[in-house]
N, C-alpha and C positions, 0 to 999 in steps of 0.2 A: 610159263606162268601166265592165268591169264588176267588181264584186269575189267573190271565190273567198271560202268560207264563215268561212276564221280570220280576213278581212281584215274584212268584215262585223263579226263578233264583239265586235275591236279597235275598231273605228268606234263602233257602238255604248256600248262601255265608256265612251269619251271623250267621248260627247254626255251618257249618265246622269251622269257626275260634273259637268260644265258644268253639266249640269241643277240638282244637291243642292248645289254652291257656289252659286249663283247663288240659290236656296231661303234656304240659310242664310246667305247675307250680308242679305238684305232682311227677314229675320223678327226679330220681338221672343221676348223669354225667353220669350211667352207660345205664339210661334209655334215657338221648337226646339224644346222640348217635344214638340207636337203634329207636328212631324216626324220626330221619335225614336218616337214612339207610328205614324205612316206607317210608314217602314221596322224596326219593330220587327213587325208585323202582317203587311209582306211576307213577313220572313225566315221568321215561321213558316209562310205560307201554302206560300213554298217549301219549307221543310224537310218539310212534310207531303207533300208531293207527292215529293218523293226518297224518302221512308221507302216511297211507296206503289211507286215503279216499281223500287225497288232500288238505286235510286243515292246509294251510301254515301259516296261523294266531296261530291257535294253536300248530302249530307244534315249531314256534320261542316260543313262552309262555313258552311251556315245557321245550324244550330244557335251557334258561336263567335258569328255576330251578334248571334245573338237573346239572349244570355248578356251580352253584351259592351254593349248599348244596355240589361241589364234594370239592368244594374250602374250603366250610365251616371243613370238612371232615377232608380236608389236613391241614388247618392252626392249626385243634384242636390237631396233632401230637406232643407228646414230644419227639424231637431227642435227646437229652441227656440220658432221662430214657429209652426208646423205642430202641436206638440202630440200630441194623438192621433189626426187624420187624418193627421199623416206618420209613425205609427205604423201604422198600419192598413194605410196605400201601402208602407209597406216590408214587412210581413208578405206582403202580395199579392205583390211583388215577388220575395221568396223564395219563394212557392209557385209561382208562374211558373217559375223556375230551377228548382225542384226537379222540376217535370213535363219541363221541357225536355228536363233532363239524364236524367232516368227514358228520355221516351219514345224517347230519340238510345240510349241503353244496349238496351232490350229491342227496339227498331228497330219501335215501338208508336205507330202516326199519331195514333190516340185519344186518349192523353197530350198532345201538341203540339194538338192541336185543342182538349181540356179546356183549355189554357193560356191559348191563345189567346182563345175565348168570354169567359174572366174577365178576359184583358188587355182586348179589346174594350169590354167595359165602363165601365174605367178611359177608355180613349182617347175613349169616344165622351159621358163625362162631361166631359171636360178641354175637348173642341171645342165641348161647348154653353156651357160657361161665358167662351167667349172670345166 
């Protein structure tokens, strides 16, 4: 059977979600995290690439993700235990937003890629320590 390109689309949506429940039912705190740092790193690779070809539809989509998991991000900090590394992770975290929102405003990939680079960082500290 074949399917016509919206029917695809559809299909698709519903195997990535099966996909990211199934991710996050079997992972520990240490594992969401580092799946929020995945799809946080997508959003922006996508949102850079919408800024690059034009596409302002996708470019808000991403953008609201990448805002929406930086927040998730920050709200999962414990400043009691955390101290002044969860100090430090939340100051990065608002500089991340604050590029986001810059480079989705002046429709500036370079902003979303400087974000990106310094989130990077963060994630690819957080998967060595797991």
């Amino acid at each position: 059977m074949l399917m016509r390109h919206g029917q695809f689309g559809a299909a698709r949506a519903r195997y990535q979600s099966i996909d990211m429940t199934s991710r996050i039912e079997g992972a520990s705190p240490h594992g969401l995290v580092a799946i929020l740092f995945d799809e946080l790193l997508k959003a922006l690779d996508a949102m850079t690439a919408a800024i690059r070809r034009g596409d302002l539809g996708q470019r808000g989509t991403r953008q609201a993700r990448a805002l929406s998991i930086l927040h998730g991000l920050e709200a999962s900090l414990d400043f009691e235990k955390g101290g002044d590394i969860a100090d430090g992770l939340a100051a990065i975290y608002r500089e991340g937003r604050r590029l986001v929102i810059a480079g989705g405003r002046a429709n500036d990939a370079e902003q979303v890629v400087q974000a990106r680079e310094m989130l990077n960082e963060i994630a690819s500290a957080w998967e060595a320590i797991g």
